[in-house]
One Martini backbone bead per residue (centre of mass of N, CA, C, O) as a GRO file, in nm:
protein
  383
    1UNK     BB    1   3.059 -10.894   0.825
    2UNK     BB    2   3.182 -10.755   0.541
    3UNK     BB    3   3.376 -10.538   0.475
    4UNK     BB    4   3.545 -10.233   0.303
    5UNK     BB    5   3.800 -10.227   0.106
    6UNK     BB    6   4.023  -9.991   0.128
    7UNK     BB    7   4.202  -9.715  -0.114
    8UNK     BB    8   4.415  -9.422  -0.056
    9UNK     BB    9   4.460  -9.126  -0.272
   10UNK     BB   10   4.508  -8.901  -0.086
   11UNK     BB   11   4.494  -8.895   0.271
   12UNK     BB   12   4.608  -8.568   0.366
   13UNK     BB   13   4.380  -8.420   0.260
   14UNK     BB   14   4.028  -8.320   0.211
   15UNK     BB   15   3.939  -8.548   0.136
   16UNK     BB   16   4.061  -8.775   0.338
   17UNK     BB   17   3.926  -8.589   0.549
   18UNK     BB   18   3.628  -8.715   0.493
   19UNK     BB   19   3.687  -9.043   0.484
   20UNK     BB   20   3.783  -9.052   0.800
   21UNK     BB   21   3.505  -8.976   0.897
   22UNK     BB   22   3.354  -9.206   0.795
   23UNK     BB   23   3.516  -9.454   0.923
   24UNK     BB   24   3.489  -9.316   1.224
   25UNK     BB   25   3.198  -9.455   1.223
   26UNK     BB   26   3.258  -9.696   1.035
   27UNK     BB   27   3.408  -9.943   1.102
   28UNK     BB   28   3.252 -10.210   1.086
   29UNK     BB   29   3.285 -10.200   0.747
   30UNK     BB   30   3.545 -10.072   0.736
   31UNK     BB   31   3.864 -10.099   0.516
   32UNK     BB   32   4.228  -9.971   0.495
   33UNK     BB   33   4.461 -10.078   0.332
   34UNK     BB   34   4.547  -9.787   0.215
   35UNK     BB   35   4.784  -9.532   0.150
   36UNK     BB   36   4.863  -9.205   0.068
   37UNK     BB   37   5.081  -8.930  -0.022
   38UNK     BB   38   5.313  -8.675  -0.109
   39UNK     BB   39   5.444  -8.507   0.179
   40UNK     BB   40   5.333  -8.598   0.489
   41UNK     BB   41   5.428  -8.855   0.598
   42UNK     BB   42   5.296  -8.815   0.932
   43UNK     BB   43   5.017  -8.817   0.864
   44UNK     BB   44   5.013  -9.102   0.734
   45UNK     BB   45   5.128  -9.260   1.007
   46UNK     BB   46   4.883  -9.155   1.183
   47UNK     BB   47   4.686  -9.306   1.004
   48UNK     BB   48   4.788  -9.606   1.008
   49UNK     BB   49   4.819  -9.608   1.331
   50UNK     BB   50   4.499  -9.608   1.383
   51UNK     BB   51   4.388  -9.785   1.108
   52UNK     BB   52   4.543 -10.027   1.043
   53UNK     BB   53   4.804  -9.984   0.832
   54UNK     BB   54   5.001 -10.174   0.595
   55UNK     BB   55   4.996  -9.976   0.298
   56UNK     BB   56   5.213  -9.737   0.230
   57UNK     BB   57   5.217  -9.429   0.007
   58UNK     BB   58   5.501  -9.235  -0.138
   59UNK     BB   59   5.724  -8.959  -0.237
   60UNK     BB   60   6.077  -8.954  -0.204
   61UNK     BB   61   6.119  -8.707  -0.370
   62UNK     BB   62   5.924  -8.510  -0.186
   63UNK     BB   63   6.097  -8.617   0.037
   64UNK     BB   64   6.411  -8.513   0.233
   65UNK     BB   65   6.312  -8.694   0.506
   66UNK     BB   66   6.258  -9.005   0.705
   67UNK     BB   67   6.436  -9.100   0.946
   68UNK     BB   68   6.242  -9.064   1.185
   69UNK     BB   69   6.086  -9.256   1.036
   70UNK     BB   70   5.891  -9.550   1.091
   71UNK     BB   71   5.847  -9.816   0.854
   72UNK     BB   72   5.856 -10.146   0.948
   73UNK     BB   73   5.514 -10.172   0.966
   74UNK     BB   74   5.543 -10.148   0.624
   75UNK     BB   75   5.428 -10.162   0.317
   76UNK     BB   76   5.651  -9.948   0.067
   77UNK     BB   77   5.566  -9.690  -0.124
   78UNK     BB   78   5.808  -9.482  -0.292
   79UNK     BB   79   5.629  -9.435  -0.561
   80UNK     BB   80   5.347  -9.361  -0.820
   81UNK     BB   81   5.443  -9.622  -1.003
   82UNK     BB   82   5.353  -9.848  -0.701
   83UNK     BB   83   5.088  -9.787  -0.627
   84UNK     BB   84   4.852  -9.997  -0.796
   85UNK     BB   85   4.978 -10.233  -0.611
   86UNK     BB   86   4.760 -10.167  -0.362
   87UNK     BB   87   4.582 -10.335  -0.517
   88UNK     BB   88   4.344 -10.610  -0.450
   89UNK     BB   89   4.170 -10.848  -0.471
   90UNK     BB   90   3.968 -10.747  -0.195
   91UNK     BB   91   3.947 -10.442  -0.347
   92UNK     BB   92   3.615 -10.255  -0.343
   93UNK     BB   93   3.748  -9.938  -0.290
   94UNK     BB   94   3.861  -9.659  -0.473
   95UNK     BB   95   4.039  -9.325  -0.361
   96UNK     BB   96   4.086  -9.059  -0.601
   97UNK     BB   97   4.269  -8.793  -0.450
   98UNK     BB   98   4.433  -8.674  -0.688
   99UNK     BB   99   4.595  -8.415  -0.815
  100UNK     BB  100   4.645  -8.349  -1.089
  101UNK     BB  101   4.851  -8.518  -1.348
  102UNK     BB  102   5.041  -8.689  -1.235
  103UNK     BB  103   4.837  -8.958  -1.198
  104UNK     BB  104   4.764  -9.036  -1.531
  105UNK     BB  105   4.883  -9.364  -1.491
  106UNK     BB  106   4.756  -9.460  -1.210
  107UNK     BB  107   4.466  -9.443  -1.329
  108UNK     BB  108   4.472  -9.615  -1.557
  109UNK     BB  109   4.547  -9.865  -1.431
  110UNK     BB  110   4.289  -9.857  -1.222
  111UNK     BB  111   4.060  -9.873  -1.461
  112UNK     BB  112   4.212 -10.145  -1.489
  113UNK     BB  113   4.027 -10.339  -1.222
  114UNK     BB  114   3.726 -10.317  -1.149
  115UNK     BB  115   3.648 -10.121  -0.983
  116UNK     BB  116   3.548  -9.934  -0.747
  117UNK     BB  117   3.564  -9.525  -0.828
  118UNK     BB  118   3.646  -9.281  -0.634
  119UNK     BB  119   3.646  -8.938  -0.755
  120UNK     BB  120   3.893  -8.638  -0.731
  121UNK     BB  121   3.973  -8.558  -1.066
  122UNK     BB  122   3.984  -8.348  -1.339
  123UNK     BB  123   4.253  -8.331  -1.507
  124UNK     BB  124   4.221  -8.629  -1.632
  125UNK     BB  125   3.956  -8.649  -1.729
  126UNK     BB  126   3.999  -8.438  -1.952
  127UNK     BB  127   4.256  -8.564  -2.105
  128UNK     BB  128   4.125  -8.844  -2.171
  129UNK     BB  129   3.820  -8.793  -2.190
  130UNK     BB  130   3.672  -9.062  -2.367
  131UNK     BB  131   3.843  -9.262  -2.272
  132UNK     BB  132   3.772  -9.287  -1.955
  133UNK     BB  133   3.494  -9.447  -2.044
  134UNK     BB  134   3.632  -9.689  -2.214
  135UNK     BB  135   3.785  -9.804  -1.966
  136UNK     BB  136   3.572  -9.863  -1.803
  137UNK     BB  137   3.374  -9.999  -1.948
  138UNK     BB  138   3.587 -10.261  -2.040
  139UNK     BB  139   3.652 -10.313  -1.699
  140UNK     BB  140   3.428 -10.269  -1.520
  141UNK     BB  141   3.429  -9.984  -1.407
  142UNK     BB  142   3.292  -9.791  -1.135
  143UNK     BB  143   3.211  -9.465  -1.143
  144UNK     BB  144   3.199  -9.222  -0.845
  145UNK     BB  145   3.157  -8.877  -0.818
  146UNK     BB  146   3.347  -8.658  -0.538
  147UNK     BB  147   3.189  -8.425  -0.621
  148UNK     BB  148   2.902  -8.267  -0.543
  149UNK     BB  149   2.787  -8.190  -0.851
  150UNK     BB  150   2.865  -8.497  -1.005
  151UNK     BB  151   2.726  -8.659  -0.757
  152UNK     BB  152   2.409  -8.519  -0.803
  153UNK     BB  153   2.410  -8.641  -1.120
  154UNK     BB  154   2.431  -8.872  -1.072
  155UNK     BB  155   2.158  -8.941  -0.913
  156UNK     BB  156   1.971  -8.807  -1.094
  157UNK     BB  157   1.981  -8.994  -1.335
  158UNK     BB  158   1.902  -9.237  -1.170
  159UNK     BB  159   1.605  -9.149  -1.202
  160UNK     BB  160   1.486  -9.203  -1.508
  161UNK     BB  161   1.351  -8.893  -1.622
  162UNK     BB  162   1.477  -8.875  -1.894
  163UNK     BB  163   1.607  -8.687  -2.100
  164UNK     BB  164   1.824  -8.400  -2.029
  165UNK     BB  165   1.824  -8.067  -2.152
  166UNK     BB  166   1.989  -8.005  -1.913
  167UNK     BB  167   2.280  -7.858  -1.722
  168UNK     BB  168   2.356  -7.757  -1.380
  169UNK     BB  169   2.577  -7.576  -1.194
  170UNK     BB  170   2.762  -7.472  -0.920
  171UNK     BB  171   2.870  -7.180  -0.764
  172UNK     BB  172   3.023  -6.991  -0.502
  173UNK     BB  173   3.220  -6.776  -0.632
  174UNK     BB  174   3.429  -6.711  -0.405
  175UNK     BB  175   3.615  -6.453  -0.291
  176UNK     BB  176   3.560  -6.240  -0.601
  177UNK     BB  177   3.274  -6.211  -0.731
  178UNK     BB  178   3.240  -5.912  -0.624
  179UNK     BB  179   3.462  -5.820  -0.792
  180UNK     BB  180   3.654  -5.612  -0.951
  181UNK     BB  181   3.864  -5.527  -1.144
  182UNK     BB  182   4.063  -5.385  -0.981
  183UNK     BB  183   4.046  -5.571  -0.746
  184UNK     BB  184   4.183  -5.789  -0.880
  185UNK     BB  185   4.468  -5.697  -0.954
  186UNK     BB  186   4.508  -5.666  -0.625
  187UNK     BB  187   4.565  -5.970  -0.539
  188UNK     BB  188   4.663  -6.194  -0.338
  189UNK     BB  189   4.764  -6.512  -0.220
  190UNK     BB  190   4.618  -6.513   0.075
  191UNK     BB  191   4.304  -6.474  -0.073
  192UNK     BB  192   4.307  -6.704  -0.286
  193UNK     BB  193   4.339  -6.960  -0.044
  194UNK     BB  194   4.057  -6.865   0.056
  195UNK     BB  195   3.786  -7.015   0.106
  196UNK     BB  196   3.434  -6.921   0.253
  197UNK     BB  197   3.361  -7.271   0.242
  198UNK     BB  198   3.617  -7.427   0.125
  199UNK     BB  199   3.867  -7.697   0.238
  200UNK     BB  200   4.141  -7.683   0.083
  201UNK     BB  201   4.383  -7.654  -0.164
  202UNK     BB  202   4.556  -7.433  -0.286
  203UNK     BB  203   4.480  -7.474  -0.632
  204UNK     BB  204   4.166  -7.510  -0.573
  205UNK     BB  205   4.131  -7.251  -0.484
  206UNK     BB  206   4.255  -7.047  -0.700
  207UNK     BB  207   4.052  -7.168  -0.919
  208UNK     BB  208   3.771  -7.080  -0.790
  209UNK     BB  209   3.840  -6.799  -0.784
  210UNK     BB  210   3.883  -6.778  -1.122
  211UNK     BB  211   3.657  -7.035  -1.233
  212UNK     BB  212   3.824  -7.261  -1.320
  213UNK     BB  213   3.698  -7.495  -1.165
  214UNK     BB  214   3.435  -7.489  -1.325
  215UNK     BB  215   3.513  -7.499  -1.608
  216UNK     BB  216   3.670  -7.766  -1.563
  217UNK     BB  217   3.391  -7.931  -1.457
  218UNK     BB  218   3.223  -7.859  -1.728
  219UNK     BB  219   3.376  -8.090  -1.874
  220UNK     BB  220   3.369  -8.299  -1.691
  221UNK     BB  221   3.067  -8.352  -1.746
  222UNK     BB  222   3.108  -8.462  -2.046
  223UNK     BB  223   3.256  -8.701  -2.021
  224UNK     BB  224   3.097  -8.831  -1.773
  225UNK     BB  225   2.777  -8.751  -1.927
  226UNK     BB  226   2.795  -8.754  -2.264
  227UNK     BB  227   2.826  -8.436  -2.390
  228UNK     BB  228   2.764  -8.088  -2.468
  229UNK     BB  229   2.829  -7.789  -2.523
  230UNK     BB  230   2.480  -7.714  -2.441
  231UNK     BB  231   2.434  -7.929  -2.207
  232UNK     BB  232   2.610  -7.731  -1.996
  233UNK     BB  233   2.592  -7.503  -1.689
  234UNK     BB  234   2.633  -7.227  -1.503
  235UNK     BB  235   2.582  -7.095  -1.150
  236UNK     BB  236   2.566  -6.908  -0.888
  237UNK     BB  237   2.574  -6.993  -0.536
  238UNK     BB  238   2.680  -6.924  -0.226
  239UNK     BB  239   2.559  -7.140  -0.041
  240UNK     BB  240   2.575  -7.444  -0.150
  241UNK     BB  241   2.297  -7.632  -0.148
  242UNK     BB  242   2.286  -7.635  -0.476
  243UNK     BB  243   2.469  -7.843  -0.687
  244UNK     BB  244   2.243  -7.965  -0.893
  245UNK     BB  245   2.070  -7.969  -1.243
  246UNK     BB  246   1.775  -8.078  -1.398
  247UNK     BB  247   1.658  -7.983  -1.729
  248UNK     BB  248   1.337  -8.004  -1.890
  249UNK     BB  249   1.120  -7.984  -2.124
  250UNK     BB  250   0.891  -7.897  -1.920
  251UNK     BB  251   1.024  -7.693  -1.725
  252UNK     BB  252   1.179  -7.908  -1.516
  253UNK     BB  253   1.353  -7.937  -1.200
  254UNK     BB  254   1.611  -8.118  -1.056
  255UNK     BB  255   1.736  -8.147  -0.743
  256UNK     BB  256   2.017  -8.093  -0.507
  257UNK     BB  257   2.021  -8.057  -0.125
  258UNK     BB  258   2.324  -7.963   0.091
  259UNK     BB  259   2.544  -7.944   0.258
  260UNK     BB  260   2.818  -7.815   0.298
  261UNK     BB  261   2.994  -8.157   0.287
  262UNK     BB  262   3.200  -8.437   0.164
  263UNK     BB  263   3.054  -8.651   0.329
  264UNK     BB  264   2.795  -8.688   0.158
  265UNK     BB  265   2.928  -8.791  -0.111
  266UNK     BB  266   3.113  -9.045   0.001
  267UNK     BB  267   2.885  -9.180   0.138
  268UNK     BB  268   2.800  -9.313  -0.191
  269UNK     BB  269   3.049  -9.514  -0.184
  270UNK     BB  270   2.925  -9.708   0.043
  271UNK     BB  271   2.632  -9.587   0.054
  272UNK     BB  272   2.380  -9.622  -0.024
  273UNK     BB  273   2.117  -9.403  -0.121
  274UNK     BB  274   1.987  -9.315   0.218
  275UNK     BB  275   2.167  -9.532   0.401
  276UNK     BB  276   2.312  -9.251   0.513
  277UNK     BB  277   2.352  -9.126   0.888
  278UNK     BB  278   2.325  -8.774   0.978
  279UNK     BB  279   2.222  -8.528   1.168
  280UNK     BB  280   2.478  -8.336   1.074
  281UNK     BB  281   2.312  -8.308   0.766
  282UNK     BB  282   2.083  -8.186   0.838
  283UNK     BB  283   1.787  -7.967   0.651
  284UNK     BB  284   1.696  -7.670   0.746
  285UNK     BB  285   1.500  -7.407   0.530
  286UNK     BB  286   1.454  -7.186   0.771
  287UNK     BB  287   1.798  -7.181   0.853
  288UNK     BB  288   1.830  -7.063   0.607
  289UNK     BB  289   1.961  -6.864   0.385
  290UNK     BB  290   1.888  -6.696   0.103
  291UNK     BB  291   1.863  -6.850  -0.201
  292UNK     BB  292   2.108  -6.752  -0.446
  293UNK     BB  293   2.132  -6.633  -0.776
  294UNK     BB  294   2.410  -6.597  -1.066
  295UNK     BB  295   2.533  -6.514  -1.279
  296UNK     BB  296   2.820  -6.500  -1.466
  297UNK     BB  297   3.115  -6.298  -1.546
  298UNK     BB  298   3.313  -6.310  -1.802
  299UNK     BB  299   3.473  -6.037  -1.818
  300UNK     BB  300   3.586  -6.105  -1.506
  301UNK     BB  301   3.555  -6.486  -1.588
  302UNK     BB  302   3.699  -6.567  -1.857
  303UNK     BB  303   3.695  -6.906  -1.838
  304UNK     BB  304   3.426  -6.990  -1.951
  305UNK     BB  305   3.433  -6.882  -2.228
  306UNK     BB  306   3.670  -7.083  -2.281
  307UNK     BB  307   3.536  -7.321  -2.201
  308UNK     BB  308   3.349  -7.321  -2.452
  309UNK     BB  309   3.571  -7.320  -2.669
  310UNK     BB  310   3.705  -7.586  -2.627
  311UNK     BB  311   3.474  -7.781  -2.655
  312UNK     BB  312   3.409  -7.723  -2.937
  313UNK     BB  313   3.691  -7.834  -2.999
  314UNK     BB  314   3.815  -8.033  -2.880
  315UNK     BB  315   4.045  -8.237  -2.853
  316UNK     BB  316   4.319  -8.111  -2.719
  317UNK     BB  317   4.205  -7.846  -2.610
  318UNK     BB  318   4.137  -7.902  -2.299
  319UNK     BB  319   4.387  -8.017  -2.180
  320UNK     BB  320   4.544  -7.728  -2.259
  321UNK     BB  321   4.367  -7.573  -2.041
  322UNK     BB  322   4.458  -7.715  -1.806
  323UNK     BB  323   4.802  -7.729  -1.865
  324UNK     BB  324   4.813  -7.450  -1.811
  325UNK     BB  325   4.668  -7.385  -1.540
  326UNK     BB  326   4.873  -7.515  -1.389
  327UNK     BB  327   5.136  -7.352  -1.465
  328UNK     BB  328   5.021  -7.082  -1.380
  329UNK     BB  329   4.932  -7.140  -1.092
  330UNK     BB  330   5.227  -7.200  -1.003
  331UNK     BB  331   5.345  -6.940  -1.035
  332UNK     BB  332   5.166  -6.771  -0.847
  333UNK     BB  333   5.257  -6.930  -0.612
  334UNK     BB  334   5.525  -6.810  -0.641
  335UNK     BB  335   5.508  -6.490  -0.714
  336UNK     BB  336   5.567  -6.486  -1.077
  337UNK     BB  337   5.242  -6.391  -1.101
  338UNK     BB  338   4.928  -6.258  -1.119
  339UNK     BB  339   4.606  -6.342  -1.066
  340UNK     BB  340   4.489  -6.248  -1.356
  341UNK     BB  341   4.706  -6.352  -1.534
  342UNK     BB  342   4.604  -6.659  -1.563
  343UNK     BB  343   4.400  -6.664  -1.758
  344UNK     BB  344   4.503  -6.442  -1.982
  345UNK     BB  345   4.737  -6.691  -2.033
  346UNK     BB  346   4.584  -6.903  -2.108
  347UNK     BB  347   4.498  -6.764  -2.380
  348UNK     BB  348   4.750  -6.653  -2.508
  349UNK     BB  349   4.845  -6.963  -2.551
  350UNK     BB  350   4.616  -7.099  -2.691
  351UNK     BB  351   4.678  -6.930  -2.966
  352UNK     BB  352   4.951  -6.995  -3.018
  353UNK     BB  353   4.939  -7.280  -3.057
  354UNK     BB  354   4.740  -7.263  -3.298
  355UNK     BB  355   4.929  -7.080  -3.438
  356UNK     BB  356   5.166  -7.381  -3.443
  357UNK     BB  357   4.915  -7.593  -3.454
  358UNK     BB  358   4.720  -7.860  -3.473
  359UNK     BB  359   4.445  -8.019  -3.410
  360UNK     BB  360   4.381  -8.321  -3.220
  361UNK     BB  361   4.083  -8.543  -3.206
  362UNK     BB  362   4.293  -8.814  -3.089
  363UNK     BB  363   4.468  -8.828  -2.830
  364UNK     BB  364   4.749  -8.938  -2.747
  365UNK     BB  365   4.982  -8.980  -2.477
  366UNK     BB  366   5.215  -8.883  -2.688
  367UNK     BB  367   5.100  -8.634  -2.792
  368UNK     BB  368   5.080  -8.514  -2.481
  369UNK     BB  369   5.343  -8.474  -2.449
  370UNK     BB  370   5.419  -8.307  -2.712
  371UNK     BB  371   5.229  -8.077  -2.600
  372UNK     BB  372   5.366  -8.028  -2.327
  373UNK     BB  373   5.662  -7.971  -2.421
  374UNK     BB  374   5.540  -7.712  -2.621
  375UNK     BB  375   5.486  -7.556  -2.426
  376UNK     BB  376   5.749  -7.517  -2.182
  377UNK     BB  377   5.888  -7.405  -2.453
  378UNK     BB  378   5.655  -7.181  -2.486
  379UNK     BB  379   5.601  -7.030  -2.222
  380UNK     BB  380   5.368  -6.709  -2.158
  381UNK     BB  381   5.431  -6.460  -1.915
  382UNK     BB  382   5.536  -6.160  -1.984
  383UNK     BB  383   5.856  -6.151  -2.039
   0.00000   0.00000   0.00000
């Protein structure tokens, strides 16, 4: 039996551990070829010799210090501009699970490789655009996405019950969706990177918070299945158990039900829908506890309603709130803005941006980077 032969970008991450918990089920199917971290070098050698990994990729520049670790039983990849170089000819599927824009040369190259692409990195697919699907299909690259809710909306589409009238993502609602505005207004950032459902990192953690993450999702279901800003849209779910919705002109919806657990979406990129089994991921809906829905309330999360403004808009206008979102996010987590400020800044940013700018309906790579200069030098933090 021909192993699967898989290199693994991000591999010391949340998404890392569990695409790691799946491969230590099935050695007999799985092959690691490579891993890659950004700074955890210690975990990543740890990752290497447990499953016998010949080529680890690390970021240099963000390691302080290696002298202590023995790097010669590897071939080292120690820049992200030559991470691409470990898909080889026998490489059968990447998982892309870098996440924000730096890696956004590496995913190009990777789209242009013809392979099976499990992909969880939002804020690329969002800034490529339309390019992304441009590109994998030019180069017959297999994209499945490996966010829970995108992950089901693949599944779903693919039973081709006919074109669907809309789609529905859920979210958890993150930690403060019943806080008021008062109470927003004093989060701290220990409270902000704590999410009550998944395991993440700090970034991710708080934009659940903030329902930026959503935002974002609800951008990327665009791109991913080249839909319009009228026909995605998103509602509040605590359980975690419904994914995603497709709905019907005759008044139907399917839906996936399945645990919160990111083992589920990503076992369905190495094996066939339905032919991945684990006790421990079946759904008992009788020891579930009751299900709820609520709309999101956009006065409190105002990340929505911006994203459906810039979705409107098109062309560079979700990149920039991307990449807004980034910079400011980053500011949080250093306690140099408070949590309320970073959507309210991202709004006042965006305002500025256009009030000194056209927008470019496609906008090239370069582009990206003149537009990505003019925010850096002239972004209002408040101060």
């Amino acid at each position: 039996m021909k192993k699967i032969n898989t290199v693994i970008y991000g591999a010391t991450g949340s998404i890392g551990d569990s695409v790691l918990s799946i491969v230590r089920e099935n050695k007999q199917a799985i092959n690691i070829e490579g891993v890659t971290c950004d700074t955890n070098l210690k975990k990543l050698c740890r990752i290497a010799k447990f499953y016998n990994v010949k080529k680890i990729g690390f970021n240099e520049k963000s390691i302080s210090s290696n002298k202590k670790i023995n790097l010669n039983d590897y071939k080292v990849f120690d820049d992200i501009s030559n991470f691409h170089q470990m898909i080889s000819n026998k490489t059968d599927i990447v998982i892309f699970a870098i996440s924000g824009l730096l890696p956004l040369q590496l995913l190009l190259k990777i789209l242009r490789s013809g392979k099976k692409i499990g992909i969880a990195n939002k804020e690329c697919i969002i800034t490529l655009g339309s390019k992304f699907n441009y590109f994998s299909k030019k180069y017959s690259t297999k994209i499945i996405p490996l966010d829970s809710e995108h992950n089901s909306i693949y599944h779903l589409l693919s039973d081709k019950l006919g074109k669907p009238k809309s789609i529905t993502i859920t979210a958890s609602g993150g930690p403060f969706f019943k806080f008021n505005k008062r109470q927003l207004n004093n989060v701290k950032l220990s409270q902000a990177v704590r999410h009550p459902i998944w395991n993440m990192g700090k970034k991710i953690s708080v934009d659940s918070a903030t329902m930026m993450n959503k935002a974002l999702e609800i951008i990327e279901a665009k791109y991913l299945f080249d839909l319009n800003h009228q026909e995605i849209n998103a509602i509040i779910h605590p359980q975690a158990i419904v994914h995603a919705l497709i709905n019907y002109e005759n008044g139907t919806s399917t839906a996936i039900l399945n645990k919160p657990d990111m083992r589920i979406p990503i076992s369905s990129l190495f094996f066939n829908f339905n032919k991945f089994s684990s006790k421990e991921f079946l759904l008992d809906l009788t020891k579930t506890p009751n299900l709820e829905f609520f709309n999101i309330d956009q006065k409190r999360f105002p990340a929505l309603r911006i994203c459906f403004q810039v979705m409107k808009m098109g062309g560079a206008a979700p990149h920039i709130f991307n990449y807004l979102n980034e910079l400011l996010v980053d500011l949080f987590l250093q306690n140099r803005i408070k949590f309320i400020d970073i959507v309210k800044f991202i709004e006042i940013n965006l305002d500025m941006y256009f009030r000194n700018n056209s927008n470019i309906s496609d906008p090239t790579l370069v582009d990206l980077k003149n537009i990505n200069n003019w925010i850096d030098n002239n972004l209002y933090t408040g101060n």
